[in-house]
N, C-alpha and C positions, 0 to 999 in steps of 0.2 A: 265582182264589182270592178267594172275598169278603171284604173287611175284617173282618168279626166272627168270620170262621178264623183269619186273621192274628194279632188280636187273641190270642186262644185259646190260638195256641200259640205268642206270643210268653208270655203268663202260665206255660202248662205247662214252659216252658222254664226260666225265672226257678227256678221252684218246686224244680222239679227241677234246677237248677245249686247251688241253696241247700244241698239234701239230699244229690247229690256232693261239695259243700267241707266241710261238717260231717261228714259221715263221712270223706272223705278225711283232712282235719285230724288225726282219731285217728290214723290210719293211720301219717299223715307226723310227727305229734308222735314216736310210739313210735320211730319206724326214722332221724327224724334227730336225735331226741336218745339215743337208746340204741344206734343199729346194729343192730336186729334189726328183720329184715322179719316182720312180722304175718300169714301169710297164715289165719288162723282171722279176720282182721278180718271177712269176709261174716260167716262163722257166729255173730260176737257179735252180728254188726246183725242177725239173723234170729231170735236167741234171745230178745233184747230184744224185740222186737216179740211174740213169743209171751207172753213172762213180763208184759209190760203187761195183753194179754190176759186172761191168769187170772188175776192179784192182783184185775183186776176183777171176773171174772167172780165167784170162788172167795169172796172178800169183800165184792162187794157194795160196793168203794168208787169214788169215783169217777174218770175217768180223768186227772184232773190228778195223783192223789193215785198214781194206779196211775204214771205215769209219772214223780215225783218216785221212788216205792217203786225201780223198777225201774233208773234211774239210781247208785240209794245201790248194789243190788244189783252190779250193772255196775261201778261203780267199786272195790267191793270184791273180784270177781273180779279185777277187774286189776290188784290188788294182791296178790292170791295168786299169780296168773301170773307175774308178776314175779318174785317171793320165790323160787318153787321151778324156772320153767324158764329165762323172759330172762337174768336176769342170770346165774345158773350157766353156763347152756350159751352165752354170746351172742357167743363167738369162735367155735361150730360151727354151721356153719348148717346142713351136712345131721342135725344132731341139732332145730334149731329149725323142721326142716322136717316130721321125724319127731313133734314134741311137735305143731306146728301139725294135722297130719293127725288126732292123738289128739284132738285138742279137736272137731277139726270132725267127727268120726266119734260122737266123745262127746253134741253137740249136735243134730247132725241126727241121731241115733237118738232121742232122748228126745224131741224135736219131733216127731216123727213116731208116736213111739207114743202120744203125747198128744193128737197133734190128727187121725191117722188120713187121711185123704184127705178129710174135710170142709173148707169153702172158709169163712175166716174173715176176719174185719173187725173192729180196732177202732173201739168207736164214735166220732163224730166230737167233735171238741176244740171244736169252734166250728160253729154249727150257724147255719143263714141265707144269705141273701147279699146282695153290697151292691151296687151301680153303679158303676162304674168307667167313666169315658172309652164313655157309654151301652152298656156291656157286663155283663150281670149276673156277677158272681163269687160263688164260696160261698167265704165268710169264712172257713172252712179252708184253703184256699190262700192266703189274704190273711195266716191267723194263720202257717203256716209258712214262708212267705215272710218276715215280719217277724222272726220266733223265730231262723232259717237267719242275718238279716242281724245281729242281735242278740249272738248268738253265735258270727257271723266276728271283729265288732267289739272281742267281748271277748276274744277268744281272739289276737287281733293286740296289742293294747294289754299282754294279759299277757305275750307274748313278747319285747314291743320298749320296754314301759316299767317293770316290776317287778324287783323284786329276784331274784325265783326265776325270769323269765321270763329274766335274764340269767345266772342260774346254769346253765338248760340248753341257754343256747346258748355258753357257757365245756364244759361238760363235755360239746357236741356235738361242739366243736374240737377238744378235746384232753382227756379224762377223767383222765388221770396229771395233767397239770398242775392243772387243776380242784381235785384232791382234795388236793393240794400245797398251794394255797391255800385252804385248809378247807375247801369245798364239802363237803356231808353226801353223796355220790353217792347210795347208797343209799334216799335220804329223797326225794332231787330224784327218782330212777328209780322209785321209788312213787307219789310224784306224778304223774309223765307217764303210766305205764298204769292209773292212776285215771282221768284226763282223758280218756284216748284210749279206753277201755272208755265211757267214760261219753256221748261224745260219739257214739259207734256207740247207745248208747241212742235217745239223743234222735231222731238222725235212723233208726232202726229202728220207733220208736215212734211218730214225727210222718207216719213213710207206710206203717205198717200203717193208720192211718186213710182213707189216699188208697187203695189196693190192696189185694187182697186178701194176706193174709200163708199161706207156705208153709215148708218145713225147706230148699227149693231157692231162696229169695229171695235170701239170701245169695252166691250164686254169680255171678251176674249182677252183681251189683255190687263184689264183686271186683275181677272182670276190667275196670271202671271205677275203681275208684281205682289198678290199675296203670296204665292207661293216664292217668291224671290226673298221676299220680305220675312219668312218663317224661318227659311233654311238657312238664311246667314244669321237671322236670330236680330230681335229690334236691339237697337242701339249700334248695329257696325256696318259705319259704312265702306269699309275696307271689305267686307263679307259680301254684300253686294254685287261685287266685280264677280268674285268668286263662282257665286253662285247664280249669278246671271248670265255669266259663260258654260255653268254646266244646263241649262236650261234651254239655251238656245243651242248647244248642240245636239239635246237628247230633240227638241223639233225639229232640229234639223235634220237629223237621221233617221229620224223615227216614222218617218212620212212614209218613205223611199222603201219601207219594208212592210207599213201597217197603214191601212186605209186612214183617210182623215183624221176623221171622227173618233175612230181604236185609237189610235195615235196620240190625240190629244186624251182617253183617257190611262191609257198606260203611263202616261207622264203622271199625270195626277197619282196613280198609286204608288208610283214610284217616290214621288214626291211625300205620300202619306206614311210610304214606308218610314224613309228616312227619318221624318219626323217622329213617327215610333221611338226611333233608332236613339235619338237626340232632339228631345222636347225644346227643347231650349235651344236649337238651330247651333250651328256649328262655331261660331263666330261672337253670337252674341246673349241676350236672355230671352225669355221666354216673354212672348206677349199675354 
């Protein structure tokens, strides 16, 4: 393997460890500060990515503006989600398994009659490229890279150094006691699946420009933030980082040696090993 493969997909790795912790993040905000597992998270990151799409396409704006739009959108979904399924239903889980199904049934039909089997691309965020360590990169990867580290950093800071960020790790521990102590639950529970809608945005958005975007994107990355989700072990979100860095390198490497499809299941038992190894994920407890 020549050094400027190396190089390559040590970058494709990064890039793509960025885009598993920023959507993971969603995922893991909603289900360890509120208790309900998300499993429509693919399908917001896939609608996002469409909805970026056509605000540009449909208006002619541009794609920063399309994916500020798409964000506000996103985050107000998941304030409606909230309101009317999480928190009503969020001690039954075969009903939040039933509402999840509604949603992603909801989403990939309307994606699908909209964009039809045509193969689609948002335009690029950042267009060029620059030299790196005598390696040329297109400054799209360079921006989503930066953007992924940008928004771990704040999203860590909000949890471990704010006020609201210590509201829902009070009302993660124990929600009776929380709300004992004033805590607004509700206000804080509108917040977390604004953030965690919003952050499936962003990283729906930032690799519809790398990939091509489909109504089946979503699916695929799923079944990576559960396995993101196991091996740092629910409750850490320091573990996350972790292990969503080893994740996107094993795809990343794993390609370049194993067809696709092998590829992605050799990860998976890879993955199943570990879990063996350490029920309870490396980091945190056991779900």
């Amino acid at each position: 393997m020549g050094l400027e493969i190396v190089k390559n997909l040590i970058l494709n790795a990064v890039v793509l460890s960025f885009m598993y912790i920023i959507a993971t993040l969603g995922f893991a905000f909603i289900f360890n500060m509120m208790g309900v597992l998300n499993f429509a998270h693919g399908a917001v990151y896939m609608t996002s990515a469409f909805v970026c799409y056509y605000l540009s396409l449909w208006f002619g704006i541009n794609n920063w503006l399309s994916l500020l739009l798409t964000i506000v959108v996103m985050g107000l979904l998941g304030i409606l989600v909230e309101r009317v399924a999480f928190t009503p239903f969020a001690a039954s889980l075969p009903r939040l398994i039933m509402i999840a199904v509604a949603i992603i049934t909801v989403m990939t039909t309307t994606t699908t009659v909209a964009a039809g089997t045509r193969n689609l691309i948002i335009d690029s965020f950042a267009h060029g490229t620059s030299s790196i360590l005598g390696l040329l990169v297109s400054n799209e990867r360079l921006l989503i890279a930066g953007i992924g580290f940008v928004l771990l950093a704040a999203v860590l800071i909000v949890v471990n150094k704010t006020t609201i960020g210590k509201q829902m790790q009070a009302i993660a521990q124990d929600r009776v006691g929380a709300a004992l102590q004033g805590i607004r639950i509700t206000r804080v529970s509108a917040i977390v699946c604004a953030v965690g809608f919003a952050l499936a945005a962003i990283a729906g958005s930032m690799m519809g420009s790398l990939q091509k975007i489909s109504p089946t994107m979503g699916d695929q990355l799923l079944v990576r933030i559960l396995m993101i989700v196991m091996l740092a072990g629910v409750g850490s979100m320091n573990g996350l980082i972790i292990t969503g860095f080893i994740l996107g390198i094993i795809d990343s490497f794993l390609p370049f040696y194993i067809p696709g499809s092998a590829a992605s299941a050799v990860s998976a038992v890879a993955v199943l090993v570990l879990l063996l190894l350490k029920p309870k994920g490396f980091f945190g407890h056991e779900m």
